[in-house]
Every structure is written in C-alpha cells, then in structure tokens.
Wavefront OBJ file of the C-alpha trace (Angstrom):
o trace
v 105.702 105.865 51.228
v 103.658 103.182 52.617
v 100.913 101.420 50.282
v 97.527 101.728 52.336
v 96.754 99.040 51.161
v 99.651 96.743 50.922
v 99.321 93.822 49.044
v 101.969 91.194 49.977
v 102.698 89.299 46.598
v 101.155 85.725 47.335
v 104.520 84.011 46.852
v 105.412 85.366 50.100
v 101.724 84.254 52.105
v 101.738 81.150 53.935
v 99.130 79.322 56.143
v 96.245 77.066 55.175
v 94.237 79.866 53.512
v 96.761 81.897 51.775
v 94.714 82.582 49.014
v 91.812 84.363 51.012
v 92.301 87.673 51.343
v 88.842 88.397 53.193
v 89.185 85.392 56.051
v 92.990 86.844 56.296
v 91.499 90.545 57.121
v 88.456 89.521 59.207
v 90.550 87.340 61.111
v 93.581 89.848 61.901
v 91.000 92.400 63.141
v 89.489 90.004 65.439
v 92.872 89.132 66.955
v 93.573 93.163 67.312
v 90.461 92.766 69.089
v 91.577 90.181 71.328
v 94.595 91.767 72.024
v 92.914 94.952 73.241
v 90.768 92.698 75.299
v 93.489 91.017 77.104
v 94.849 94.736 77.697
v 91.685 96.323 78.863
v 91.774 98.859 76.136
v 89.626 100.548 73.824
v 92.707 100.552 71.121
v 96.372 99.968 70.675
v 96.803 103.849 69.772
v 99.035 104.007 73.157
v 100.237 100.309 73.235
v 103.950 98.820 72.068
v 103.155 95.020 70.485
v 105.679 92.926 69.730
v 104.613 90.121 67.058
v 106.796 87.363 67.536
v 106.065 85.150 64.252
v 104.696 88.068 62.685
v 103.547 87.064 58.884
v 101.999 89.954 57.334
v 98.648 89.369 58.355
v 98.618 92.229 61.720
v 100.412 94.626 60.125
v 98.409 94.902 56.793
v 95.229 95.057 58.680
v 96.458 97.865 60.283
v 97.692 100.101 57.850
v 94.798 98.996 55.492
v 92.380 99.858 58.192
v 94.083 102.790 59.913
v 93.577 100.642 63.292
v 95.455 102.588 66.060
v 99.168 101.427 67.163
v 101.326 102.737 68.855
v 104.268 100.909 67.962
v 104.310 97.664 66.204
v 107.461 95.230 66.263
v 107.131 92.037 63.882
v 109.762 89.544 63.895
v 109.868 86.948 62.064
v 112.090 83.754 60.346
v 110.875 84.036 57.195
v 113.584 86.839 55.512
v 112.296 87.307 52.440
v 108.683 88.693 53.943
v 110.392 91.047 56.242
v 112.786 92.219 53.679
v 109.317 92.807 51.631
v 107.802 94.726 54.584
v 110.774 96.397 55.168
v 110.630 98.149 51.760
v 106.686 98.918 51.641
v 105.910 99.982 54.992
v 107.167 103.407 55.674
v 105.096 104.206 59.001
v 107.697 105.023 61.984
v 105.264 103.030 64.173
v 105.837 99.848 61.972
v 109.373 97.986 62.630
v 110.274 94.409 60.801
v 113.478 92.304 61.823
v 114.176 88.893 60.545
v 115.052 86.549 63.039
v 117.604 83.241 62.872
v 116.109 81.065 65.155
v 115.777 77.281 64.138
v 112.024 75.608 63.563
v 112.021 72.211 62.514
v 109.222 72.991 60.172
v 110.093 76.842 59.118
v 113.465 77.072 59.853
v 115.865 73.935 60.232
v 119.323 75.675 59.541
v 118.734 78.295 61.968
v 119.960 79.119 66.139
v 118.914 76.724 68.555
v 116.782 78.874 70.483
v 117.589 79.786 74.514
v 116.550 81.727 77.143
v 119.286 84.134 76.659
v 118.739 84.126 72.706
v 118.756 87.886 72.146
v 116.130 90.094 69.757
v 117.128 92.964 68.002
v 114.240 95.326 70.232
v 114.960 96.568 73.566
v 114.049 94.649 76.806
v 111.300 95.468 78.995
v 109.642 97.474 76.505
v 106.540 96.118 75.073
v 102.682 96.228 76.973
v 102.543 92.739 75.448
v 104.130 89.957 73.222
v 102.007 87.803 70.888
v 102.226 85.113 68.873
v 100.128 83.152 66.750
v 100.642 79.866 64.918
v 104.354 79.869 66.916
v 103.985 77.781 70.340
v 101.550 75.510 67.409
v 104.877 74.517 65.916
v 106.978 74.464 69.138
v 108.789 71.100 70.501
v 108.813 71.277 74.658
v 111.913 72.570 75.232
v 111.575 75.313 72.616
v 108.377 76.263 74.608
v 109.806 76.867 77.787
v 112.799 78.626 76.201
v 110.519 80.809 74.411
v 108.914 81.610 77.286
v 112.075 82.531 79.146
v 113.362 84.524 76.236
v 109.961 86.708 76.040
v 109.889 87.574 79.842
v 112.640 89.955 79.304
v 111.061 91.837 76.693
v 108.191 92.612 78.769
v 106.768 96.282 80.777
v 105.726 95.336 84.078
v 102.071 95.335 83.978
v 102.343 93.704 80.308
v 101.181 90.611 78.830
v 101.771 87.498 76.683
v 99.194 86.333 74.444
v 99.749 83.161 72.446
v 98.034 80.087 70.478
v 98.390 76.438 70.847
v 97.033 73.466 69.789
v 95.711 71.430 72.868
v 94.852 67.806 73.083
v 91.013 67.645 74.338
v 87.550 68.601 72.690
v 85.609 71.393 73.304
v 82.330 72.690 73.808
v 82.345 74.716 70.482
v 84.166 71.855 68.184
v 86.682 74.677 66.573
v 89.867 73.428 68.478
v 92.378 70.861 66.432
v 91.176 67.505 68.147
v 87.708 68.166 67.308
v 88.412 68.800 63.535
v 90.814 65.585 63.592
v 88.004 63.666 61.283
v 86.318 66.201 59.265
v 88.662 68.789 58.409
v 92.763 67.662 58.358
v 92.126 64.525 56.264
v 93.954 62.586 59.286
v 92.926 59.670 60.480
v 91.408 59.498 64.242
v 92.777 55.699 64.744
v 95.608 57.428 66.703
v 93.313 58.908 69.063
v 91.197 55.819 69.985
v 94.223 53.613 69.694
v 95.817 56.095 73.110
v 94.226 55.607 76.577
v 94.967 59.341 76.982
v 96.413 62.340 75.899
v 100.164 62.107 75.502
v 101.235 65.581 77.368
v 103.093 66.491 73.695
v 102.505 64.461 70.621
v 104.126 65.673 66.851
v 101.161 64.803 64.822
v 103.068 63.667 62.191
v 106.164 62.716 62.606
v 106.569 63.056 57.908
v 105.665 66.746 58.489
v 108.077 67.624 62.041
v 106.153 70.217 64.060
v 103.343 70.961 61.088
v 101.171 70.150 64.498
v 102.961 70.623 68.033
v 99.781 68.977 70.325
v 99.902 69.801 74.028
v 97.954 68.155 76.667
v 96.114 71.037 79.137
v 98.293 69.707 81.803
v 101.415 69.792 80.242
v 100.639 72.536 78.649
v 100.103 74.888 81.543
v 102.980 73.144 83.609
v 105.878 74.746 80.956
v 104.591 78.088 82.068
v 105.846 77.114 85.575
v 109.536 78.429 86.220
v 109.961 80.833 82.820
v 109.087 84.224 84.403
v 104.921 83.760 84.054
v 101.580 83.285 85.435
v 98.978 82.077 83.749
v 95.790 84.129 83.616
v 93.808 81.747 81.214
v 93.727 79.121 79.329
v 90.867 79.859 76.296
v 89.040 77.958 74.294
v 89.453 77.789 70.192
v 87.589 80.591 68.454
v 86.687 80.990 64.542
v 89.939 82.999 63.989
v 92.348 81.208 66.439
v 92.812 77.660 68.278
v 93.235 77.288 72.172
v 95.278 80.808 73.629
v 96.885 81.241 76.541
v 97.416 85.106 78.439
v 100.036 85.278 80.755
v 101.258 88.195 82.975
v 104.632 88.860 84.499
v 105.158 87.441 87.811
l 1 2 3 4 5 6 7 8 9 10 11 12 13 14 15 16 17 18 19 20 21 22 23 24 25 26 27 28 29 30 31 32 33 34 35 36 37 38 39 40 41 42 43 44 45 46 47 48 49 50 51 52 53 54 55 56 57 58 59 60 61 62 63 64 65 66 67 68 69 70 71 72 73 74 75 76 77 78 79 80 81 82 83 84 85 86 87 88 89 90 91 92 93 94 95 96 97 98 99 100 101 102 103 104 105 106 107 108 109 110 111 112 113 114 115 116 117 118 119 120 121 122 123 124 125 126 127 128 129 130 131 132 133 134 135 136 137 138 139 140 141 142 143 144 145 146 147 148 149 150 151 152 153 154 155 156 157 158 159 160 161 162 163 164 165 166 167 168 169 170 171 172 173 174 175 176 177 178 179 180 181 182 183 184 185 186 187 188 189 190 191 192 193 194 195 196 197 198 199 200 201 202 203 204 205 206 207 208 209 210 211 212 213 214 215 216 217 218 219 220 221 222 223 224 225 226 227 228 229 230 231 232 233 234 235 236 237 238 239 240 241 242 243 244 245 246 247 248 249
C-alpha cells in the first residue's frame, strides 16, 4: 500500500533545495494551484495530468495531502526515482514510466528526442501536460521537438503549462536575470558586455544546459509551427520562473 506520506530517500531528490522538505511541499501545492487555474477548475478530482519531468515533488504533495486527481502520469529520465515511485505508490490514479530521452545535463546517453518520439501513455488523452524545470534545460531544437511531441498527447480543449528561464527583468525581481548578481554567484559582466539579449544563450557552457536562457522573442516564436497557441507568457513567481500556457490549435 501506498505510504501517505511518502518520503523519497534524499539520495534520489534533486534541485537547488533538495534538502527542504517544507519549500518542496508549499511549492508543489502552489503549482497544483496553478494548474487548476490555467484549467478553470476548482480541483484536479476530474482532470488527467501528465508530468513530463516529473521528480517526486507533485505526486508526494498529493498523496500526502489527499489533493484531488484524477489521474496522474509522471514521466521522467531519472530511472532510479520512478523505479522508487513505482514500488511505494499503490494509488490506481498514480502511474510512473521512465523515459530514455537524451538531456545534455540529465541525460547524455539517452534518444535524441523528435516529434515522433513516442511515450508509453496514450495520445490525446490528458486535459493538460506540464512541465517544470524541463524547457529550463532545453537546447532550441529540443524545444520545438518537445513541443511537437506533446501536441499529440493532448484532449482537445486541453492545455500545456510549462517553465522557462527568459532573458529580461521583471517587475517583481524573482525571474533568473534579475537574481544573476545576488543569488547564482555568476558574474553579470556577460550581461553588460551584450548589446542585447541573445534569443538562446547556455549560461555556462562548463555546466551544458544547467541554464537554457530564452529571449521573449525567441522564446514565443518556437511555439509557432508545433501544434500551439500561446495564451500567455507569465511572469516568475516565488515557486516557479517565467511559464508559458498554451492551448491546442
């Protein structure tokens, strides 16, 4: 039987705050929150969500806090989690698949992703696909595949939520440019040494795709052609950077 509350060994966490367990919860229900936003729904007790890039992070909020869910696919590259979720979650509205795809950063030795790369969930069955701290570690031509890929998997009448890091400031100084000099430890010569944003930069070339930047025009012009329409283009918030909805067109 499923733990309620699962506790996924830390050896199998990842992200910059692995080791806090309340930012990890608070933050999760915030993005359930978002995602019920973006649906116009109270709750995701009659929604299908597919959680490309998964982690642990959704799922354990939900079974921890009995949050409504229909059905909940998480896919991810990182086969040891999955394997782990696999075995602890026994909930029929939970699913876990480990995916092959190459990442530079997560996943060098894996597929070369496509648009006709094929997941192990049926197509045109989800009321939306999201995925957070993916397109953040996404070269251009993984982007637009990506996109391609997803637009199968789709209802009609469903949506794509994702994150991104985009190159500009903002209003609120949570996005990744603004924290360039007081939170990454990286040095903002690059910035004034450019006479504008590049429209995709690797941050650092050492660490391939730790930080896949995106200029707002460049940004919204891979959407163009994959199967999409943007609906917005958000700014950062506490819990996640810029994010992007998208219907089916």
């Amino acid at each position: 039987m499923t733990e309620p509350n699962l506790q996924v060994p830390r050896e199998l966490r990842r992200g910059g705050k692995l080791e806090d367990e309340a930012y990890a919860q608070s933050s999760a229900l915030q993005l359930i929150d978002l995602i019920c936003d973006c649906l116009e729904v109270p709750d995701l007790g009659n929604a299908s969500v597919l959680d490309m890039g998964c982690g642990y992070r959704l799922a354990q909020t939900m079974l921890r806090n009995n949050v409504p869910i229909g059905h909940y696919s998480g896919l991810d590259v990182y086969h040891e989690l999955i394997a782990y979720l696999q075995e602890n979650v026994n909930d029929e509205r939970f699913e876990f698949h480990p995916l092959n795809l190459h990442n530079e950063m997560y996943n060098p030795g894996g597929e070369l992703l496509s648009a006709d790369f094929q997941l192990p969930v049926p197509e045109a069955s989800f009321d939306i696909i999201c995925l957070f701290s993916v397109f953040t570690h996404l070269a251009p031509h993984d982007y637009s595949a990506m996109l391609k890929m997803l637009r199968r998997y789709v209802k009609p009448g469903g949506g794509l939520l994702f994150s991104l890091f985009v190159y500009e400031t903002t209003a609120g100084g949570l996005g990744f440019i603004d924290k360039i000099s007081t939170g990454l430890n990286i040095s903002a010569t690059d910035i004034e040494n450019w006479s504008g944003p590049p429209a995709f930069k690797d941050w650092d070339p050492q660490q391939p795709l730790k930080w896949a930047i995106y200029s707002r025009e460049h940004a919204l012009e891979l959407v163009e052609g994959t199967g999409w329409k943007v609906e917005s283009l958000n700014d950062p918030r506490t819990y996640i950077q810029h994010h992007m909805l998208c219907t089916p067109e």
